[in-house]
C-alpha positions as CSV (number, residue, x, y, z in Angstrom):
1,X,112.8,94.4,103.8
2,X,114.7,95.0,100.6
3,X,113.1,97.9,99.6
4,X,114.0,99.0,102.9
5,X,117.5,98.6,102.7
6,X,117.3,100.3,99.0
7,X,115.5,103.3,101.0
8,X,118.0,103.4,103.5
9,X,121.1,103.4,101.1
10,X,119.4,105.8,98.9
11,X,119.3,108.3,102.0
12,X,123.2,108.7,101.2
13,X,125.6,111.2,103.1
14,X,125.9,114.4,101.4
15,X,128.0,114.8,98.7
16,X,129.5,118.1,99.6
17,X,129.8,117.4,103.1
18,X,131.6,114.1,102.5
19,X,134.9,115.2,103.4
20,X,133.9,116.9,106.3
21,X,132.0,113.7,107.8
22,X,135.3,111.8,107.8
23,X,136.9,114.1,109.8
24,X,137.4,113.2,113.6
25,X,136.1,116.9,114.7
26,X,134.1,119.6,113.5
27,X,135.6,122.4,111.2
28,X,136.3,125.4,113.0
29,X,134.7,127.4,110.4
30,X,131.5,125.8,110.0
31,X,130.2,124.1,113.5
32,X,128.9,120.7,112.8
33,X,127.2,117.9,114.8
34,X,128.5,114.3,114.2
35,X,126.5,111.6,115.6
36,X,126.2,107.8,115.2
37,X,123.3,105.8,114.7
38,X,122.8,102.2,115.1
39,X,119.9,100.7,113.4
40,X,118.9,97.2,112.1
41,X,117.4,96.5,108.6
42,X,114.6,94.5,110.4
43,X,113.8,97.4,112.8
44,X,110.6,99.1,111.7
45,X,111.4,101.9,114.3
46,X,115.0,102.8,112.9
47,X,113.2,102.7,109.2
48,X,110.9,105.6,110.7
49,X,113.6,107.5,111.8
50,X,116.0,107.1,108.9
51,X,113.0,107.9,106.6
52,X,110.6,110.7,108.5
53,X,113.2,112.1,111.1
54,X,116.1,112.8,109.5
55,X,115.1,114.1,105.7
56,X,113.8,117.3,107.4
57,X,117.0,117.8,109.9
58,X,119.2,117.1,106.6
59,X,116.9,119.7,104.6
60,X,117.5,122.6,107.1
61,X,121.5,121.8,108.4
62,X,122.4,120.4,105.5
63,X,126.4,119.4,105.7
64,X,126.3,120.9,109.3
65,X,124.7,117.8,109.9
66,X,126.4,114.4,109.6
67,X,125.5,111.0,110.5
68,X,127.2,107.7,110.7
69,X,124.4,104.7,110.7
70,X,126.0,101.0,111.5
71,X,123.7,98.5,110.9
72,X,124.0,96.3,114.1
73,X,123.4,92.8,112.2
74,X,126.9,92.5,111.2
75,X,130.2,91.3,112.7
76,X,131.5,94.8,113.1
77,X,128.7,96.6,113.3
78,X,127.4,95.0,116.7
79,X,130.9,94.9,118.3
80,X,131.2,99.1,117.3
81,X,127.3,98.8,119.2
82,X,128.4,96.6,122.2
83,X,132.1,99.2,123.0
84,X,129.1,101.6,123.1
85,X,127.0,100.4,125.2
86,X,130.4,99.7,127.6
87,X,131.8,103.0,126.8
88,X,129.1,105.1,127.8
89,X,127.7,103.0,130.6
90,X,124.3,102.5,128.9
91,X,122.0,100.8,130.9
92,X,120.3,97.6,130.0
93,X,116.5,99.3,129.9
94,X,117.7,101.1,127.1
95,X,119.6,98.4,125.0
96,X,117.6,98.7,121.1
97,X,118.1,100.0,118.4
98,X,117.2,102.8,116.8
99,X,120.4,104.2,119.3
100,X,121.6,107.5,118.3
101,X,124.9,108.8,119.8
102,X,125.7,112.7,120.0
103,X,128.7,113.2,121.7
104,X,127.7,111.6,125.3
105,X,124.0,111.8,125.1
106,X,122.1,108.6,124.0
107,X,119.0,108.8,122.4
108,X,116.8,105.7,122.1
109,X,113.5,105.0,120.2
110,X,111.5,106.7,117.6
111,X,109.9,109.2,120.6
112,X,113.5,109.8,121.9
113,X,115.5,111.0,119.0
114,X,112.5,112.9,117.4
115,X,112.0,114.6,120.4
116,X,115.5,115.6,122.2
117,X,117.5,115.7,118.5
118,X,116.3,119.0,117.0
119,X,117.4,120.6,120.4
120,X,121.0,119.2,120.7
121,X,121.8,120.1,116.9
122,X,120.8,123.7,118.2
123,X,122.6,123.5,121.4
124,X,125.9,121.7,119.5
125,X,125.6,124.2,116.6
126,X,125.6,127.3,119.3
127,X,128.6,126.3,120.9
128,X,130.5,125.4,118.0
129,X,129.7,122.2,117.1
130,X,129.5,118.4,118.2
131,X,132.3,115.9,117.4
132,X,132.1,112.1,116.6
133,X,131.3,110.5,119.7
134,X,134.6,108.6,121.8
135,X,134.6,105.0,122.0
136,X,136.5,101.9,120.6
137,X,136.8,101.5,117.4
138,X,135.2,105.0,115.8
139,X,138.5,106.6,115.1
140,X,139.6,103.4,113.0
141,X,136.5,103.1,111.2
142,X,136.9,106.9,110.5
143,X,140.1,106.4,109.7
144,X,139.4,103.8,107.4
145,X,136.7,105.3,106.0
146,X,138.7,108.5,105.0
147,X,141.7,106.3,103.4
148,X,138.9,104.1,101.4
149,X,137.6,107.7,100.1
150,X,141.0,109.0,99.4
151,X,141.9,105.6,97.3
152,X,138.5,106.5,95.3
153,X,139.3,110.1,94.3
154,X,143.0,109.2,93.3
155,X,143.1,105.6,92.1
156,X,146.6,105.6,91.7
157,X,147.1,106.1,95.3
158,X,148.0,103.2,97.1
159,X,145.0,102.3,99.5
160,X,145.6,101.9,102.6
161,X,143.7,99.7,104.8
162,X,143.8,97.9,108.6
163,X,147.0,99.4,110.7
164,X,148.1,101.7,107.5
165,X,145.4,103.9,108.0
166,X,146.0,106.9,109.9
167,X,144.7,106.3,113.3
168,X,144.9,108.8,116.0
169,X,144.8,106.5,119.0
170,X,147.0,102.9,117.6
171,X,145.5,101.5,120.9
172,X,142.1,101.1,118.7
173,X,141.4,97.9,116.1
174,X,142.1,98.5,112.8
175,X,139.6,97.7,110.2
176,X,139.8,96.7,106.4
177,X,138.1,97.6,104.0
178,X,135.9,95.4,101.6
179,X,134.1,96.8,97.9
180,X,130.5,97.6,98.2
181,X,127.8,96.0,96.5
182,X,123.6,96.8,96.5
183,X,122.2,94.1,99.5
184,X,120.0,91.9,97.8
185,X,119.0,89.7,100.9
186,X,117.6,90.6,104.1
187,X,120.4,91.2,106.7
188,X,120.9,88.6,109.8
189,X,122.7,88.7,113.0
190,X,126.1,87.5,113.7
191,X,128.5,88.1,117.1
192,X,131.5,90.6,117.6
193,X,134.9,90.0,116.0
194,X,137.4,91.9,115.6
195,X,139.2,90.7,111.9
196,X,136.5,90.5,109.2
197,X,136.4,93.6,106.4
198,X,133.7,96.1,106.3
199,X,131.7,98.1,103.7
200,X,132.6,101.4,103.5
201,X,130.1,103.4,101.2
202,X,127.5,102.9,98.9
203,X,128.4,102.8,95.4
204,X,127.4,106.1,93.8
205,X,125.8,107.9,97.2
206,X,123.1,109.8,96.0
207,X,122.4,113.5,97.7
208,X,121.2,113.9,101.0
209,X,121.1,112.0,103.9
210,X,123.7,109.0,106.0
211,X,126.7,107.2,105.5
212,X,125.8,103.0,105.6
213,X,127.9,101.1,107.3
214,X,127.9,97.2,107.0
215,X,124.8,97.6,104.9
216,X,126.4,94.8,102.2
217,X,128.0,92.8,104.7
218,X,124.9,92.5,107.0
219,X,123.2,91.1,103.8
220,X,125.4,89.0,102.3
221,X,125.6,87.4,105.9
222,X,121.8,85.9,104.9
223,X,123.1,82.9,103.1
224,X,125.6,82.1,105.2
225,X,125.7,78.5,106.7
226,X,126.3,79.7,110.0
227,X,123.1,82.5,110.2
228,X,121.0,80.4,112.7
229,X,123.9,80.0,114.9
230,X,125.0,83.7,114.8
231,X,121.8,84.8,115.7
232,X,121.6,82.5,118.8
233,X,125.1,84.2,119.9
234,X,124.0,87.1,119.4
235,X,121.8,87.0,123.0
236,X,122.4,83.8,123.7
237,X,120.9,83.7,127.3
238,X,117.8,84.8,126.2
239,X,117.6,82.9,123.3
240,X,118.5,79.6,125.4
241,X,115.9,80.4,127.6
242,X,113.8,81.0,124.5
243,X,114.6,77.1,123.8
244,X,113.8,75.7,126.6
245,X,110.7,77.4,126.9
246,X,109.9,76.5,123.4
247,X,110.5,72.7,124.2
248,X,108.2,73.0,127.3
249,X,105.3,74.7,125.3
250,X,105.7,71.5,122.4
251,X,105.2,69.1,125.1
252,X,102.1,70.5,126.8
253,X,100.9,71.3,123.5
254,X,101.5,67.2,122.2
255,X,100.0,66.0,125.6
256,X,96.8,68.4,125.1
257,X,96.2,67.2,122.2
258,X,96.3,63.7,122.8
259,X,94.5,63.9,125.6
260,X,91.7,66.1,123.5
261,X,91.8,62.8,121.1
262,X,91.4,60.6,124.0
263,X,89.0,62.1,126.4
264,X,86.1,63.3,123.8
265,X,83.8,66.4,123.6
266,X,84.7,69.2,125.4
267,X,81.4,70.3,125.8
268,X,81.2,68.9,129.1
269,X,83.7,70.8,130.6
270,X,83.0,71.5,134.0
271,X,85.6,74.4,135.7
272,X,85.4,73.4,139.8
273,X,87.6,74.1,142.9
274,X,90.7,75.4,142.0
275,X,91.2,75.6,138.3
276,X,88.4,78.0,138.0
277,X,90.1,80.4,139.9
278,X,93.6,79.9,138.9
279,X,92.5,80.4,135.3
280,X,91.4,83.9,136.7
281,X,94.4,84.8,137.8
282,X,96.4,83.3,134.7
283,X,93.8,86.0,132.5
284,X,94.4,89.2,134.5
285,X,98.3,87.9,134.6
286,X,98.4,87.4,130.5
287,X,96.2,90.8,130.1
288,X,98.3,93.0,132.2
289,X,101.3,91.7,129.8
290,X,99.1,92.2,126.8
291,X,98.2,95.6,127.9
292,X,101.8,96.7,128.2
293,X,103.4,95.2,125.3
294,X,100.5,97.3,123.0
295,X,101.3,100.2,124.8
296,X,105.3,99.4,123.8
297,X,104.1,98.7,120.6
298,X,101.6,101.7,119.5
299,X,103.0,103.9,121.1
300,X,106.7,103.3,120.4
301,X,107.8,103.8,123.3
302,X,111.2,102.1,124.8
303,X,110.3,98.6,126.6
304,X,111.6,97.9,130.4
305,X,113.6,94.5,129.5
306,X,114.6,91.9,132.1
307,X,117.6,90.8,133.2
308,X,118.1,89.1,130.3
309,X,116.7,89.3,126.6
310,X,116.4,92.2,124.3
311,X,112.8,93.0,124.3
312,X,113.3,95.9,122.5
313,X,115.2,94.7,119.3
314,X,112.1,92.2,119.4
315,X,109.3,94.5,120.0
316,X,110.7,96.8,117.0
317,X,110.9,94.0,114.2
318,X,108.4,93.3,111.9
319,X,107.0,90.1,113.6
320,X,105.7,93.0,116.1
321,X,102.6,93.6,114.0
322,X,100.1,91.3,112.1
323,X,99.6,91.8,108.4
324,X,101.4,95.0,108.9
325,X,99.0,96.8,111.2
326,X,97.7,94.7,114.0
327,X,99.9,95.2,117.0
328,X,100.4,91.6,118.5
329,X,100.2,93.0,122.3
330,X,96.4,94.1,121.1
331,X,95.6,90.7,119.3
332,X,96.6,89.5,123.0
333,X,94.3,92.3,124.6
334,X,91.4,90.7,122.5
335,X,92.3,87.0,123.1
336,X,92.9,87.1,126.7
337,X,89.2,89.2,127.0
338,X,87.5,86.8,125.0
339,X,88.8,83.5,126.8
340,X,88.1,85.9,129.7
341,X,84.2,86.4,128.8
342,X,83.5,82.3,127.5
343,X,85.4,81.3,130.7
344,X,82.4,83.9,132.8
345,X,80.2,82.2,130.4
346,X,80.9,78.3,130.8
347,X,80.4,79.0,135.0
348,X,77.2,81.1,135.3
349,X,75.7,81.3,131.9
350,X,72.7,79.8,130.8
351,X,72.9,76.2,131.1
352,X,72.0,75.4,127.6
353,X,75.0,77.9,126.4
354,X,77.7,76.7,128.4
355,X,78.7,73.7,126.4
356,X,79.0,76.3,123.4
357,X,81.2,78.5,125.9
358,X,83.2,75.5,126.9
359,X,84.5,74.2,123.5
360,X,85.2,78.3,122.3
361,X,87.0,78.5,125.5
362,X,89.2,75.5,124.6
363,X,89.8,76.4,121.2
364,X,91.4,79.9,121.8
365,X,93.5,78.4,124.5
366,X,94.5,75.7,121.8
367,X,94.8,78.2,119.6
368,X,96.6,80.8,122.0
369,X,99.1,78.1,122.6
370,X,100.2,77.7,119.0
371,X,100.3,81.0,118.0
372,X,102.4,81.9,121.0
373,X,105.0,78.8,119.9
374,X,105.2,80.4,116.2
375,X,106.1,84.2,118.2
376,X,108.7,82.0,120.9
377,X,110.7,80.4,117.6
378,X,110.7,83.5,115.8
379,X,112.6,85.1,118.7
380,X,116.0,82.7,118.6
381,X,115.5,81.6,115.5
382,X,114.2,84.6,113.3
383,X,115.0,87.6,114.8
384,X,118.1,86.5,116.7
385,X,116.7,88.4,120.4
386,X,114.6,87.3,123.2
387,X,111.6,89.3,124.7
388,X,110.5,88.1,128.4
389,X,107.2,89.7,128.2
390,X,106.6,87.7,125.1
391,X,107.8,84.5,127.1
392,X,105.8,85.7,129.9
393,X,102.4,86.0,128.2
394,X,103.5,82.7,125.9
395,X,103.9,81.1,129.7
396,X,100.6,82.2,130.7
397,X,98.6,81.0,127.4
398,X,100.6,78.3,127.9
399,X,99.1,76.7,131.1
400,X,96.0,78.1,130.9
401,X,95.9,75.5,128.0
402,X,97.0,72.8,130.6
403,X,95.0,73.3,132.4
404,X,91.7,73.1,130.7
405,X,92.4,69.7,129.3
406,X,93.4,68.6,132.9
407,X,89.7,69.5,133.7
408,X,88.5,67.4,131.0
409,X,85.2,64.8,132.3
410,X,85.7,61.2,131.6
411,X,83.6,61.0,128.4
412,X,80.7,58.3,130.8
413,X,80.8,61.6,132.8
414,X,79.9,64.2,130.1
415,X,76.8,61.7,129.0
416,X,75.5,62.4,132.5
417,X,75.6,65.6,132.9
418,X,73.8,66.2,129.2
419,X,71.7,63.5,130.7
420,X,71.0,65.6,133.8
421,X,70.6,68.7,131.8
């Protein structure tokens, strides 16, 4: 993740369009697009952007192009992302990051803005350019911004900073402005404020690409006593329900194990009645999840979230992939198919194989079930955002877990059986 926040600092804002960035509108000269992104360090879909999407645009508009990236994991950063999402009415299903912002159009996803971007710069540039877009708390930072740069070229100049700085509308919060330094830890989440100091630029911006917001503040928030509890704020409905979830899971997982200890071999689990059939239901249930969260996940493509939760923000960070290739939605596909296949196995396959489908059966449920406890802390814990289709299919491994060892033979009851066999 560092050398991901060193790649996205070292794609800097043009050096000879600087000026012309901190200006609220486009020069009437030269037509411009302005347009804001909000990104997360942890977001492997903003790193494609930043890195494959927007070299090439910057190549062929150079300082007719200018973009504004605020990382969402800081203070100001998500309260800037959150008079956004207000401002512009943006609907829940489309809450993630990478968000890009040109003028009143929202892009979202690395499909969306490769896609749609290209032809708004065109369409902006033919009809004289794009300005920043309008919400609380851009012409401040802008503002802000400009003074910080101002103080930088003349440092006898008093800077000027918070209310001093020459905003347009004085209804907006004013912002200070805070030295910049390299991040050297990865960045975490905290909740809006309104009265904490920002970074303004990147020490010595190199040629050629965006202006970092709240890069240094968003990683010097890592050792901060309070990061586990800013990340819980930051959704903290879905993370709650992450919790209690989590809790749930621990218990069935303590009682299946003791009652593993205390019942014996699994080998002579018999599935009758209802269990067989509701363990049916619970596989088709956890691979339709499975199915859709790899199609989310190789495909990119913007999640449907729930009422609550931000799936997306979840389904974009790194814990999204095994070992940095194996989507977890298709290590699902395969787990869910395989308990699928030994459950088929255990009721009509041979007779003398069945014990051997019984105890695999068990063991990727047991399995399932702690691997899906690891994903459900990472979620509140880790990456500071709750994804119900992850809690969903965690649900799901969940009881089919419970109930397997609730089908468990009295161990006098296995020796018949083997004894009938």
């Amino acid at each position: 993740m560092r050398q991901f926040q060193s790649q996205f600092i070292a794609i800097s804002l043009i050096l000879s369009g600087y000026l012309s960035l901190l200006t609220p509108v486009a020069s009437a000269e030269t037509p411009a697009i302005h347009a804001v992104l909000f990104y997360s360090n942890s977001c492997g879909h903003c790193h494609y952007v930043i890195t494959e999407v927007f070299p090439p645009l910057f190549e062929q508009y150079g300082d007719q192009l200018q973009i504004l990236g605020i990382e969402i994991s800081d203070t100001e950063g998500q309260a800037l992302y959150q008079a956004a999402i207000d401002h512009l009415n943006i609907p829940e299903e489309q809450f993630g990051v990478p968000t890009l912002i040109v003028g009143e159009t929202v892009l979202v996803g690395s499909l969306d803005i490769p896609e749609r971007f290209p032809g708004l710069i065109e369409d902006g540039l033919a009809t004289g350019g794009i300005g920043w877009p309008d919400f609380p708390g851009m012409e401040a930072v802008l503002a802000t911004v400009q003074a910080q740069e101002e103080a930088a070229v003349d440092p006898t100049a008093e800077p000027a900073a918070g209310p001093a700085a020459a905003v347009a509308n004085p209804t907006l919060p004013a912002a200070t402005v805070a030295p910049t330094a390299p991040p050297t830890d990865p960045p975490a989440t905290a909740a809006p404020a309104e009265t904490e100091a920002i970074a303004a630029v990147p020490a010595d911006p190199p040629a050629d690409g965006v202006l970092a917001l709240y890069e240094d503040q968003a990683a010097g928030q890592e050792t901060d006593a309070d990061t586990v509890r800013d990340r819980l704020m930051r959704d903290l409905a879905g993370n709650m329900l992450s919790i209690l979830v989590l809790i749930g899971m621990a218990a069935v997982l303590v009682y299946s194990v003791a009652r593993l200890l205390r019942r014996g071999p699994v080998r002579g689990l018999r599935l009758d009645g209802w269990p067989q059939w509701a363990l049916l239901v619970l596989f088709l249930a956890g691979l339709g999840v499975a199915v859709y969260l790899a199609f989310v996940e190789t495909t990119e493509t913007t999640a449907v979230c729930g009422p609550v939760g931000d799936c997306n923000t979840v389904q974009q960070s790194d814990y999204a992939t095994l070992f940095g290739f194996l989507p977890v939605g298709v290590l699902g596909i395969a787990g869910y198919l395989a308990m699928a296949l030994a459950w088929a196995a255990n009721l009509w396959g041979p007779r003398s194989g069945r014990p051997v489908a019984a105890v695999a059966l068990m063991g990727m449920a047991l399995g399932g079930a702690i691997f899906s406890i690891y994903l459900t802390f990472l979620e509140p814990f880790v990456i500071g955002a709750t994804c119900l289709w992850c809690l969903s299919s965690a649900v799901i491994m969940t009881a089919i877990l419970l109930i397997l060892v609730a089908a468990l033979p009295e161990p006098q009851t296995v020796a018949w059986h083997e004894a009938q066999a």
